[in-house]
N, C-alpha and C positions, 0 to 999 in steps of 0.2 A: 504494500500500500504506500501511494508516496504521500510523505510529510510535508516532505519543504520542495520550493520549486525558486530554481537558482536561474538566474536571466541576463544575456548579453544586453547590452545599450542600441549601440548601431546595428542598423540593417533588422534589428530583432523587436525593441519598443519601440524605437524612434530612427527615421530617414536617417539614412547615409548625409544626404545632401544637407541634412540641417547644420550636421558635425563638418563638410567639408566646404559649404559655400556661408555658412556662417560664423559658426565659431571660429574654423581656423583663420580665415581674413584677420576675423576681430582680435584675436591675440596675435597676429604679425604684424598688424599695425600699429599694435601699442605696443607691440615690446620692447623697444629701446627705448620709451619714455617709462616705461613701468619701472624698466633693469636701473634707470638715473635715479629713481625718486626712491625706491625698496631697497637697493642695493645693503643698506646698513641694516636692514632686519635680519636676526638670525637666520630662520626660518629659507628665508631668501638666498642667503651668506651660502647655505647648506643646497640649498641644490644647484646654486652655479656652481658650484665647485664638485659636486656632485656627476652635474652634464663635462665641466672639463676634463675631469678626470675618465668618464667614460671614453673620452674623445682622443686622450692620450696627451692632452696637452699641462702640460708641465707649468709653463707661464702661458698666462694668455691676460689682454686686455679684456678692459670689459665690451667692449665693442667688436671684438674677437668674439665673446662670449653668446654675444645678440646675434650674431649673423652666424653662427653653427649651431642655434636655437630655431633660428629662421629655415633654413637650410633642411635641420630637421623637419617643423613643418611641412616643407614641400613635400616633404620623401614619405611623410607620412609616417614617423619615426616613431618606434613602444617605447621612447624612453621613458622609465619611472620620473627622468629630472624634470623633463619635457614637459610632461603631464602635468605633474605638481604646479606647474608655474604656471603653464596655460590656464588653471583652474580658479586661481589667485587672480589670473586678469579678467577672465570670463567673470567671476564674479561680481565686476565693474559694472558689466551692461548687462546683469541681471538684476542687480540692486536700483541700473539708474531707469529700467525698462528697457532700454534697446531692442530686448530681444525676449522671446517666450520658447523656451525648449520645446519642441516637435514633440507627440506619442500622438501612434497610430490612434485614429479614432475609436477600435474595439478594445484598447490597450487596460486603459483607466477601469473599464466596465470590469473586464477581466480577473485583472488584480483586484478590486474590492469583492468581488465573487469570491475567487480563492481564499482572499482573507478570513470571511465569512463565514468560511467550511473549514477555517481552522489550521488552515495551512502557514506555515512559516516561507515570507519572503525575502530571496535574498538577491543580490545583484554582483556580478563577477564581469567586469568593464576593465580594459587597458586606462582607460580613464581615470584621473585619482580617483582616492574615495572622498575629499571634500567636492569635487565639480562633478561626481553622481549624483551628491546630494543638492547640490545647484541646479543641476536637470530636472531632477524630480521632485525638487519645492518649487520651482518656479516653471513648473510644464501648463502645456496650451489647458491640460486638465484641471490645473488647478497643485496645490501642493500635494502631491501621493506620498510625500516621507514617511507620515505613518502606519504608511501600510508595508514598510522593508523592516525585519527586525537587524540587517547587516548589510555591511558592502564589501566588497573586495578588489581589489586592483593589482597591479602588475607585482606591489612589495611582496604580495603573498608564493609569486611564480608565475613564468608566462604563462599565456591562453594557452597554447599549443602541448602544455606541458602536463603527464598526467600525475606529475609531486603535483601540484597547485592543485587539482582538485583535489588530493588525499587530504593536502593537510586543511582546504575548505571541511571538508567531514570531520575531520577531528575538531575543527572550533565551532562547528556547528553541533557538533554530537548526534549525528542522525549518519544510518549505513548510506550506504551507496546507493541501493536499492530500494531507497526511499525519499530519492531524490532526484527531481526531473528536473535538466539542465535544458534549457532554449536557446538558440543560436543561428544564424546565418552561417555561419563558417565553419564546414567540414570537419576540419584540421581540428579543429576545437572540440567539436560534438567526441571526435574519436579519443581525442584526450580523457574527456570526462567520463565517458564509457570506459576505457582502459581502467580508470580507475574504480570501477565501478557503477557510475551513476547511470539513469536514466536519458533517454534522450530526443530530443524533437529539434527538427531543421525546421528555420523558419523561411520560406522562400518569395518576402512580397513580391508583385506584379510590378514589373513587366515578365520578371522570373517566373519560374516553375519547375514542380519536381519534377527531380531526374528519376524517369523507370526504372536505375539500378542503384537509388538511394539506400545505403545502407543503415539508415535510422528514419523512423516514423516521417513524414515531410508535410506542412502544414502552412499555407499563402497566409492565415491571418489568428492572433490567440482566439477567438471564437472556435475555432476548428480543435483546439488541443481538449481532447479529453481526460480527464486527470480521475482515476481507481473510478 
């Protein structure tokens, strides 16, 4: 019987496009005024040096720093450093309105269903965990935060990796087999299963399942049948 049901971000609750023609714009264009004014925050101290050291660079200026931050952007980069910091700017034009986080229209219905029935939400996003929680307090639905009792992001193990789901199970304390993972991305889906867990590909439209999908394959959450 599944308990908890663990959920990708992109391509899964909310457009690709929202993450890549909006958000990332809006942190590459503020990021070298963001890196000027933060610079002297801890918090901040710690993942530039963080992204440099990833990058291999030994000394670097701070404007060195911004443009292999930017660079990343393009490339579409899982850095943990990346992420962190993109989250910390994004939180700017969510607080000032700019913007409203996308979910699919049956998204919101869905999760307060599940909730309802008892079921434990959680979310596993390359994303940090502060700018999931930006997504999902300030989505087109309204604030859904309290309906996740957790989130998880890259600190815990890549997507692709199936340690990250183990040790999701173990802070979660719920088996494998009582826990259904949703996702766009293959690679991912197969990870969680290795580990154990349950699983459903999510394929919105203009997509569609593939005849020789190896996990359950569903265009919208209205379609996911859970016990």
């Amino acid at each position: 019987m599944i308990r908890a049901i663990l959920t990708d971000i992109e391509g899964t609750t909310s457009s690709i496009s929202f993450v890549k023609d909006v958000l990332f714009p809006y942190a590459r264009r503020r990021l070298p005024a963001f890196v000027a004014t933060h610079a002297d925050k801890p918090e901040v101290q710690h993942w530039l040096h963080e992204a440099a050291r990833e990058a291999g660079l030994v000394s670097a200026s701070q404007n060195e720093i911004v443009a292999l931050l930017q660079r990343w952007i393009d490339e579409d980069r899982k850095a943990t450093s990346l992420k962190a910091l993109q989250g910390m700017i994004w939180e700017d034009g969510y607080r000032s309105g700019e913007y409203r986080a996308h979910v699919y229209p049956e998204v919101a219905q869905k999760l307060r269903e599940w909730k309802a029935h008892g079921l434990d939400l959680y979310v596993f996003s390359s994303g940090s965990v502060p700018a999931q929680k930006l997504l999902f307090g300030n989505s087109e639905a309204g604030d859904l935060t309290p309906l996740f009792s957790g989130y998880f992001d890259t600190e815990i193990g890549a997507k692709r990796d199936p340690e990250a789901y183990r040790r999701i199970l173990s802070a979660i304390n719920v088996r494998g087999d009582e826990v259904l993972f949703l996702s766009d991305i293959v690679a991912e889906l197969d990870a969680a299963r290795a580990a154990g867990m349950r699983t459903t590909l999510l394929t919105r439209p203009p997509s569609h399942c593939p005849a020789d999908s190896a996990h359950p394959c569903v265009s919208t959450f209205a379609e996911i049948r859970v016990n």
